[in-house]
C-alpha positions in Angstrom: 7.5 3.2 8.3 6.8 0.7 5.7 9.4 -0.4 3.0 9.1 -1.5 -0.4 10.1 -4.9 1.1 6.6 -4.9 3.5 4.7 -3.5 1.0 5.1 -6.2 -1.7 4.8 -8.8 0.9 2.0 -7.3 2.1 0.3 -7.7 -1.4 1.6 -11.0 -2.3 -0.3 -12.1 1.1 -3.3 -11.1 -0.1 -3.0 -11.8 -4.3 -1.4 -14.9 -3.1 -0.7 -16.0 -6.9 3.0 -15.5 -8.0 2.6 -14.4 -11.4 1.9 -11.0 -10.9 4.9 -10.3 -8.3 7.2 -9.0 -10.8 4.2 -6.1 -11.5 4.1 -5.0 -7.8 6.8 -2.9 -7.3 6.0 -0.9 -10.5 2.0 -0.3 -9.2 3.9 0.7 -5.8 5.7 3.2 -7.2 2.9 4.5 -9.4 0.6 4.6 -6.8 3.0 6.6 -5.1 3.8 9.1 -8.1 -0.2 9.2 -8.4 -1.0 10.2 -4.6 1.7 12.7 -5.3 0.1 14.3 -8.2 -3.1 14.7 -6.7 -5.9 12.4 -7.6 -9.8 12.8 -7.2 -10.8 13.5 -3.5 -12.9 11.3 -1.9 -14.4 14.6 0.0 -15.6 16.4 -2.9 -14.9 18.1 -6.1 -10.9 18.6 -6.3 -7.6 17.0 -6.6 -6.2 15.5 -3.5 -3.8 18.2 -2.4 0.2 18.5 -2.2 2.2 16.4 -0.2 4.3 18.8 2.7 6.7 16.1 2.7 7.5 16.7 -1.1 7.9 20.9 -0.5 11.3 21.8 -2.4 13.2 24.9 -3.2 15.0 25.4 -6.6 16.0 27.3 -9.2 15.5 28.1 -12.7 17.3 30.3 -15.2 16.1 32.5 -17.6 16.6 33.2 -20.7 17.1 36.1 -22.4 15.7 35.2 -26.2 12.5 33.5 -25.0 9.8 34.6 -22.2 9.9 30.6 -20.8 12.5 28.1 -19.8 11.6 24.0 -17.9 10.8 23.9 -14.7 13.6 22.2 -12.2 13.5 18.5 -13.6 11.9 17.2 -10.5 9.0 20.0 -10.8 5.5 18.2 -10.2 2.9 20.5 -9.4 2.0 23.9 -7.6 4.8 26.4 -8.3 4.2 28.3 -4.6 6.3 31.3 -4.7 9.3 33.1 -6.9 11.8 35.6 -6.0 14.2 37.5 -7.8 18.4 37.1 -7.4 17.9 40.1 -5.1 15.0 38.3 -3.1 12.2 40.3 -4.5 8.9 38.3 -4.8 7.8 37.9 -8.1 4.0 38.2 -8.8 2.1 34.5 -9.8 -0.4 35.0 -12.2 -3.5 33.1 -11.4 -3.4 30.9 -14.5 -1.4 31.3 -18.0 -4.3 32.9 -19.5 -4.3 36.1 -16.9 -0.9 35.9 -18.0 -0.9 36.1 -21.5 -4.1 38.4 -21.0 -1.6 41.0 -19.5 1.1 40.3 -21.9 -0.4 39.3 -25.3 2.6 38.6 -27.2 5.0 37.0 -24.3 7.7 39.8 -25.7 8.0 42.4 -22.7 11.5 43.0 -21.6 13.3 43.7 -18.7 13.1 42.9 -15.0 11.0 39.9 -13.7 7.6 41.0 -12.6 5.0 38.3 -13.4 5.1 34.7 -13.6 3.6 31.1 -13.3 3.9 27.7 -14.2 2.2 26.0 -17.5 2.9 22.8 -19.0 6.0 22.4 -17.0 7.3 25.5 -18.1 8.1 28.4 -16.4 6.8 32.0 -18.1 7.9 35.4 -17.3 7.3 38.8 -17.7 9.6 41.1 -18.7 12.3 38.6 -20.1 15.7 39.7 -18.6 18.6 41.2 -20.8 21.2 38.8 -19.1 20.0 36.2 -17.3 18.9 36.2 -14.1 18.2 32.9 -11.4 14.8 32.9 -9.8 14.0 31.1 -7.2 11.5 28.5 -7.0 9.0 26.9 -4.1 7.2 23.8 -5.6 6.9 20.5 -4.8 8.7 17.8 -6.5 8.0 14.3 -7.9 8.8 11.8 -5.6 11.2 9.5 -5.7 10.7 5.7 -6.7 11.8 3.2 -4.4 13.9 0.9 -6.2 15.7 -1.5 -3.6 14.4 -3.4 -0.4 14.9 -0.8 2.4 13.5 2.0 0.0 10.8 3.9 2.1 7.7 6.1 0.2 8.6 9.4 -0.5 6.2 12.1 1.0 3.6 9.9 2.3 3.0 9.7 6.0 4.1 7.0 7.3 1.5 5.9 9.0 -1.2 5.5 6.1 2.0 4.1 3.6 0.6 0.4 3.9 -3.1 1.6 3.8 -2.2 3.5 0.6 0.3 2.0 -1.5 -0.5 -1.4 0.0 -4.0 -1.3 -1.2 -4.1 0.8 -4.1 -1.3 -2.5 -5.7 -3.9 -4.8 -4.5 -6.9 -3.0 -6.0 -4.8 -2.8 -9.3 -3.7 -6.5 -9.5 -7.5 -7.3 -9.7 -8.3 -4.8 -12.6 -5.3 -7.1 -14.3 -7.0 -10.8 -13.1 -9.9 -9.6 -14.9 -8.4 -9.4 -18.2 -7.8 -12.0 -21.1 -5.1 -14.0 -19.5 -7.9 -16.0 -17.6 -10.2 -15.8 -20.6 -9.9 -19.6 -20.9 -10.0 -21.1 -17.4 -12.5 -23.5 -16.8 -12.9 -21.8 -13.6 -13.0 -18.4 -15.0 -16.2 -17.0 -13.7 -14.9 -18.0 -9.6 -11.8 -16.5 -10.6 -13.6 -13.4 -11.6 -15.8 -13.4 -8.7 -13.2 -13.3 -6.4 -11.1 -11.0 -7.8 -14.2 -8.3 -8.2 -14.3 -8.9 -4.8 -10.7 -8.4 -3.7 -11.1 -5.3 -6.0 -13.8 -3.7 -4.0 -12.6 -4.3 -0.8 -9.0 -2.8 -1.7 -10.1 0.0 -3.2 -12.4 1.0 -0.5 -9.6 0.7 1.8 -7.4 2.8 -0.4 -10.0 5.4 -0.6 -10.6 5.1 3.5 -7.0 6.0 3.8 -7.1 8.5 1.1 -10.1 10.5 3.3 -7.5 10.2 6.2 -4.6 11.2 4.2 -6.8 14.1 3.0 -7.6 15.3 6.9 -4.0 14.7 8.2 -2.7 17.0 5.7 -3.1 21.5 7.6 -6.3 22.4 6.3 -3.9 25.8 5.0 -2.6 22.6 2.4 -6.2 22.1 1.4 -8.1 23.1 -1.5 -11.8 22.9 0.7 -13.5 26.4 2.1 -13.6 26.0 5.6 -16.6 28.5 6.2 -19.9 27.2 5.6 -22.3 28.9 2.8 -24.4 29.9 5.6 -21.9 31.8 7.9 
């Protein structure tokens, strides 16, 4: 397992110009919050899916003058399932707008039937007379690594270098490229080389992303496994 230790080493190796250590452990940690939220597949048309690793179970509260209340503070993405204080599984609407489609005016009261997440928020139908504590399945931001032994949060470990390693790497030459090299004399070699270092990072990083991709059960996917011609 790689730490944040290894993985800014691991980029200063490469960069091998000191002036940009004190940005690697921020792109680490945004890379890592980035991976998390799902970024363009490299196998098609979607977001790169959920991380198990970052599978939580919390709770919210609702309230009893309004039909939504914030998600759990470390909510990311893909509310999963809700259940009622008695255990009951709440209905998910497909998207807000079955929701609202259902329940026009947000106003129905009474028991929890239907919900689902939007905008961080989480909306209900009927809104309870006293409030009640649902139950929540989602998966979370992850954590930032903050000290030397820190370890990524949710990503496999063995595709953490590949990943966060490269994507800072890839990163640091977008930032080479801008105006603080505009008046080198050796400008256009510096620019070369760091279009190079750029391509050959972020092909890495999107190798690894492919294999992060695979690795994950295909039941965490978003791809239809049967072919169009079945």
């Amino acid at each position: 397992m790689a730490t944040y230790k290894e993985l800014q080493t691991y980029a200063k190796n490469i960069i091998q110009d000191s002036k940009y250590n004190h940005l690697l452990g921020g792109l680490i940690n945004q890379g890592q919050l980035e991976i998390a939220g799902g970024m363009p597949s490299a196998l098609g048309s979607w977001l790169t899916p959920p991380l198990p690793g970052l599978f939580t179970i919390g709770t919210v509260d609702t309230a009893t003058d309004a039909a939504y209340v914030s998600m759990p503070a470390d909510f990311q993405r893909n509310l999963q399932f809700a259940a009622s204080p008695e255990g009951n599984e709440i209905d998910i609407a497909e998207t807000f707008i079955s929701l609202v489609e259902t329940y026009p005016l947000l106003d129905k009261s009474g028991t929890v039937v239907e919900c689902c997440e939007f905008g961080g928020n989480f909306y209900y139908q009927g809104i309870p007379t006293t409030s009640a504590e649902i139950t929540v399945h989602y998966y979370k931001v992850p954590t930032d690594m903050s000290v030397d032994g820190s370890t990524p949060d949710g990503i496999p470990s063995h595709l953490q270098e590949s990943l966060l390693g490269n994507y800072t790497v890839w990163n640091i030459g977008k930032l080479i490229n801008k105006e603080d090299i505009i008046h080198e004399t050796n400008r256009e070699v510096i620019i070369s080389a760091s279009n190079r270092m750029m391509e050959i990072h972020r092909n890495l990083f999107i190798d690894a992303l492919k294999a992060l991709e695979l690795y994950i059960p295909y039941n965490h996917r978003n791809i239809n496994l049967i072919s169009e011609n079945a």
